[in-house]
N, C-alpha and C positions, 0 to 999 in steps of 0.2 A: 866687462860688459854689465855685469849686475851690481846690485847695491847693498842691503844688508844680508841676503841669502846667496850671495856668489857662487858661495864652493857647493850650493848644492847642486843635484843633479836634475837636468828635466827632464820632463815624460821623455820617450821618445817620438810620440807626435809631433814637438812642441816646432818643431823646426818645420814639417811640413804642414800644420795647424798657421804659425804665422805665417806662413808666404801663402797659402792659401787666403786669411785674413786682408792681404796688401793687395793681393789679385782684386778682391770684392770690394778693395776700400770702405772696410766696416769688418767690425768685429760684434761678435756675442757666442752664447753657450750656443743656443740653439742650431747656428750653423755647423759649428764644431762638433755638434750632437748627427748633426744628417750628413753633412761629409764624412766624415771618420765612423759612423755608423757609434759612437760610442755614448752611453751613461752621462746622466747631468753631473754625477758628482767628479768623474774625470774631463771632462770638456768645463765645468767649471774651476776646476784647480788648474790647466792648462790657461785659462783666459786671465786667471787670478795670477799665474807667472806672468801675463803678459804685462799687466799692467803695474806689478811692481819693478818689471825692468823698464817700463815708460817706451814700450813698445807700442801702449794703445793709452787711450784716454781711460780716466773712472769711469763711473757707470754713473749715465743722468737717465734719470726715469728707466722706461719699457724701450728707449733707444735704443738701437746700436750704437757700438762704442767706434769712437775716433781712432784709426787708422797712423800712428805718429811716425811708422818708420819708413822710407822709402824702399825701394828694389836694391837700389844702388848699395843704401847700406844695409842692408836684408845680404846681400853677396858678398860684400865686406866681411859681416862679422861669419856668415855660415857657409861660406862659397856658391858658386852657382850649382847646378842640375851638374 
């Protein structure tokens, strides 16, 4: 699944963080910060796994980030509900 940090481990949000992400079709801190009620510095290292496993786009500007995985493999890699 991952690329140079594999064997590490993620938050535990990180699973209901991205499929939450895929539901809204966009990503950023700020939503991660008001759903999960959590801290910029952990909803940013949550968005910053996202996008080195190329689960979302970088960041351009004050945008939300691009959405790259679908449901289908979102279930794939983590199962459904």
């Amino acid at each position: 699944m991952g690329n140079d940090n594999s064997d590490d481990k993620f938050d535990e949000l990180f699973v209901p963080a991205l499929k939450c992400c895929i539901e809204n079709k966009s990503a950023s801190i700020s939503m991660i910060q008001r759903r999960f009620k959590l801290g910029y510095a952990r909803a940013g290292k949550i968005i910053c796994d996202m996008e080195q496993h190329h689960f979302i786009s970088p960041q351009d500007g004050a945008k939300s980030r691009q959405v790259l995985i679908s449901m289908d493999q979102f279930n794939e890699l983590f199962g459904e509900d």
